[in-house]
N, C-alpha and C positions, 0 to 999 in steps of 0.2 A: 117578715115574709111568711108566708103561710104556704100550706105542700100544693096548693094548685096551685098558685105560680111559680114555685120552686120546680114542679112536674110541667110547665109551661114554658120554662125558660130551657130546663133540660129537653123537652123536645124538639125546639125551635135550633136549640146549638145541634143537636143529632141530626136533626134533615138538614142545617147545613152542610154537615159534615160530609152526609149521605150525598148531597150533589154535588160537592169540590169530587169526593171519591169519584163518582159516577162523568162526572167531565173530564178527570183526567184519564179515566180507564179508556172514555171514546178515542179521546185524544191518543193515548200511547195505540189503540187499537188500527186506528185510523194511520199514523205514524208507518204501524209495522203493513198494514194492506198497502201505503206508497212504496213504502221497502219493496218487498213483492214485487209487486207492481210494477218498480222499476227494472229488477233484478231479473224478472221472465220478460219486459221491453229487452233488454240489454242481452237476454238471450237470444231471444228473435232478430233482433238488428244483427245479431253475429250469426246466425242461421244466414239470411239475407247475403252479408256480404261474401260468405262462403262461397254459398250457389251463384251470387254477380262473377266471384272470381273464375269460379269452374265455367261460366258459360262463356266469360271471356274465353276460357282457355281453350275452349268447342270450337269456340269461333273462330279459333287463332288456327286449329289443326285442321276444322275445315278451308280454309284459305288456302292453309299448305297442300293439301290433298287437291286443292282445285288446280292450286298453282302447277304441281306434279302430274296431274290430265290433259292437263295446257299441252307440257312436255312433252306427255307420252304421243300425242295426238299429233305433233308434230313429226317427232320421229317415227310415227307409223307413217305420214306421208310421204317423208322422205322415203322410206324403206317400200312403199308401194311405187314410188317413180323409180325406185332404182331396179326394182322388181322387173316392170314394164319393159325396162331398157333392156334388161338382161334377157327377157323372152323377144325381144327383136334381135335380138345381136344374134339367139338362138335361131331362131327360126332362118337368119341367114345362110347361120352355116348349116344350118341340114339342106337347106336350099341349094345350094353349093353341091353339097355331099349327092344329093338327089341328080346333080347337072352333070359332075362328075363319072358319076357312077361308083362313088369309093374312093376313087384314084386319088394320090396327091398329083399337081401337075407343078 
C-alpha cells in the first residue's frame, strides 16, 4: 500500500467517526430538549391544576356566600313584616291613647 491510500483509508475511517460522533451528540441533544420539554410540560400541567383547584374553590365560596344572601334576604323579610305589625299594633295604641285622652279606663 502506498501513503495515498493509507491517507485515503485514514480519512474515510475519520469522517466516519466524525458522523457516529455527530449523530449521537444530535441525538443525546435532542434527548435532553424532550427532557426539558417534558419537565416545563409537567410544570405547566401542575400550574394548571393548581388554578382548576383554586377556582373550584371560588366557586365553592361563591355558592356559600350566595347561599348566605338567600338567608339573609329572607330574614330581612321576615323582620320587615314583623316590623309592619309592630307599627300597627303602635299606631293602635296611641290611637287609644289619643281617644282616651291619657286615662287608663
Amino acid at each position: 500500500m502506498d501513503a495515498g491510500t493509507i491517507i485515503a483509508i485514514a480519512s474515510v475511517v475519520i469522517s466516519a467517526i466524525a458522523v457516529t460522533c455527530t449523530i449521537i451528540g444530535v441525538t443525546r441533544d435532542r434527548k435532553k430538549e424532550d427532557y426539558n420539554a417534558g419537565k416545563d410540560d409537567g410544570g405547566i400541567r401542575g400550574d394548571i391544576k393548581y388554578m382548576r383547584n383554586s377556582f373550584d374553590d371560588l366557586r365553592l365560596d361563591v355558592k356559600e356566600v350566595a347561599r348566605k344572601q338567600d338567608t339573609q334576604g329572607e330574614r330581612l323579610t321576615r323582620v320587615e313584616e314583623s316590623c309592619k305589625q309592630a307599627h300597627k299594633r303602635i299606631d293602635e295604641v296611641a290611637r287609644h291613647v289619643e281617644y282616651t285622652g291619657g286615662h287608663n279606663e
